[in-house]
N, C-alpha and C positions, 0 to 999 in steps of 0.2 A: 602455545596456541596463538594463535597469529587474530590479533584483534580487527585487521582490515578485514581481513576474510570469511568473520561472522556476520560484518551487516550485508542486507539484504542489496537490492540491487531492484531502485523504483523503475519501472518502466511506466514511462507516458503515454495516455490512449491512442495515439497516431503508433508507435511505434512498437514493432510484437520482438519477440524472438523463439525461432522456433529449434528445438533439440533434433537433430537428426544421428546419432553414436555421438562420435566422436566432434562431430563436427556444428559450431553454433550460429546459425545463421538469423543476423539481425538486421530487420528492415524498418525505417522510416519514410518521411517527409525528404530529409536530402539526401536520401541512400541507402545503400545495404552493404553491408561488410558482414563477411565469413574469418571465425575464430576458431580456431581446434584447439580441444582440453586433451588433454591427455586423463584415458577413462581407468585404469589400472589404478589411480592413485583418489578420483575427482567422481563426485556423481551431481548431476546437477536437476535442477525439480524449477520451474516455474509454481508461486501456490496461486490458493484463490484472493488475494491483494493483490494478485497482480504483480508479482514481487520474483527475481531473481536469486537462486539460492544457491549458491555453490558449498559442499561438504566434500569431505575427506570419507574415504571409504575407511578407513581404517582409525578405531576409534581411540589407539594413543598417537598424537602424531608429535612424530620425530623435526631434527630443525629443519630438515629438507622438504618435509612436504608445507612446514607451517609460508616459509619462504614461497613456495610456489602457489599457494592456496592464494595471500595478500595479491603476489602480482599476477595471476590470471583473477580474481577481483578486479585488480583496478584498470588490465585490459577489458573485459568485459565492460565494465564502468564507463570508461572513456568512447569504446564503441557505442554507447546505448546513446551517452549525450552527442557523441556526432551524429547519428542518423537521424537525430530530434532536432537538433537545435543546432549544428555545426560547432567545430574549433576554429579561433580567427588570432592571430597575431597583426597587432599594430606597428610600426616602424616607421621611425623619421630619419629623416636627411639632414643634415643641418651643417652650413659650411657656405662660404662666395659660392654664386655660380653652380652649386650643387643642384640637382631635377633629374626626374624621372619621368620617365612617359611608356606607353604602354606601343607596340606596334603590332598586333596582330598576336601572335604566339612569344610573343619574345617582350623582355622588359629591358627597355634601353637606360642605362644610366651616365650620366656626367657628374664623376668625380673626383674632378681635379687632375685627372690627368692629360696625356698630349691624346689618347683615343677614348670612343664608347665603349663602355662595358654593356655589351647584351648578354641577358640573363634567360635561358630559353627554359618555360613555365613549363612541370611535368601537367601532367594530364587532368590528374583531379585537384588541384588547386588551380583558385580563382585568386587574381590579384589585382584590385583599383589605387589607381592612383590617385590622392586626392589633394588641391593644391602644389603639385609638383614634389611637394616636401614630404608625405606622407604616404604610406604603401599599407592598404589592407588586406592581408592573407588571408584566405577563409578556405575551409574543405573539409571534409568528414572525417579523415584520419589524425589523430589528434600528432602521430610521429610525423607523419609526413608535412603537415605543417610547421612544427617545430625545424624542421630538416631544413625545407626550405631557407625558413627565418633565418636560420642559422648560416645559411652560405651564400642569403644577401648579406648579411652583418659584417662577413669574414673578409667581403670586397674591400671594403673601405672600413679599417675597427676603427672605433673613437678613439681620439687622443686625448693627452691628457690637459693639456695645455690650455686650447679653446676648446675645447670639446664638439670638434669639427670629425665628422663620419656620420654612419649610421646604428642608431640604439635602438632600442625595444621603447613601444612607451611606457614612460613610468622605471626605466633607470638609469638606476643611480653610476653617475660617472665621480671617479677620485680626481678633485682638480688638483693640481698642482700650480704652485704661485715660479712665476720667469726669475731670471735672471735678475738683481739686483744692482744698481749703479756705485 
């Protein structure tokens, strides 16, 4: 039995979800995102708490459905707090001469090389720059922000040395100590 799978799934009074078959459409405050369950396996119930409730039709479940039960949960999950409250990744810059600036649809970066790196911002992500040194991603898709994150970080990885690039806030880089006399 798949433990993620049995808790409920709170929904906030700004934010409904409504069942249509197959298909689960969740609206909020910063948006609406559509999820499709697959029904052959999944039957899903909103109760009276107000509460999200995803079950298994079939009432021994095998390791295949326990597996799918957990992650359509925790997509579900992820949708309800985006359209409530958004997903946001932090990121810094840290290095000489390192900055960023925003220009209209594109994020221009200087990092350390002889040209600008522009970085052209998909559609529903939102990204300020703050201090030059610091990038905040925010947007309703909780992958697509990670995506993002993920392929500013990959421009410039941190090094080990001075731990010059761009990191996530709050980690952890392995330093390494130079060369010795």
């Amino acid at each position: 039995m798949s433990k993620i799978g049995k808790k409920n799934i709170s929904i906030p009074k700004e934010s409904s979800i409504k069942i249509e078959g197959a298909n689960l459409n969740i609206s909020g405050p910063k948006g609406s995102k559509q999820i499709t369950i697959d029904q052959k396996i999944f039957s899903s119930t909103v109760n009276d708490k107000n509460e999200f409730q995803l079950t298994p039709l079939d009432k021994k479940v095998d390791k295949k459905t326990s597996i799918l039960w957990g992650t359509y949960r925790s997509l579900i999950n992820n949708a309800v707090k985006g359209v409530s409250t958004g997903h946001e990744k932090i990121l810094e810059i840290s290095g000489v001469g390192f900055r960023a600036n925003l220009k209209g649809e594109t994020l221009s970066m200087q990092l350390g090389f002889s040209h600008d790196i522009n970085f052209k911002i998909p559609k529903d992500i939102k990204i300020a720059v703050e201090k030059q040194t610091i990038l905040k991603i925010t947007g309703v898709d909780k992958d697509l922000v990670s995506k993002v994150a993920a392929d500013i970080k990959s421009l410039k990885p941190v090094e080990p040395y001075k731990a010059k690039g761009i990191k996530e806030r709050n980690q952890f880089v392995l330093r390494k100590e130079g060369k010795k006399k």
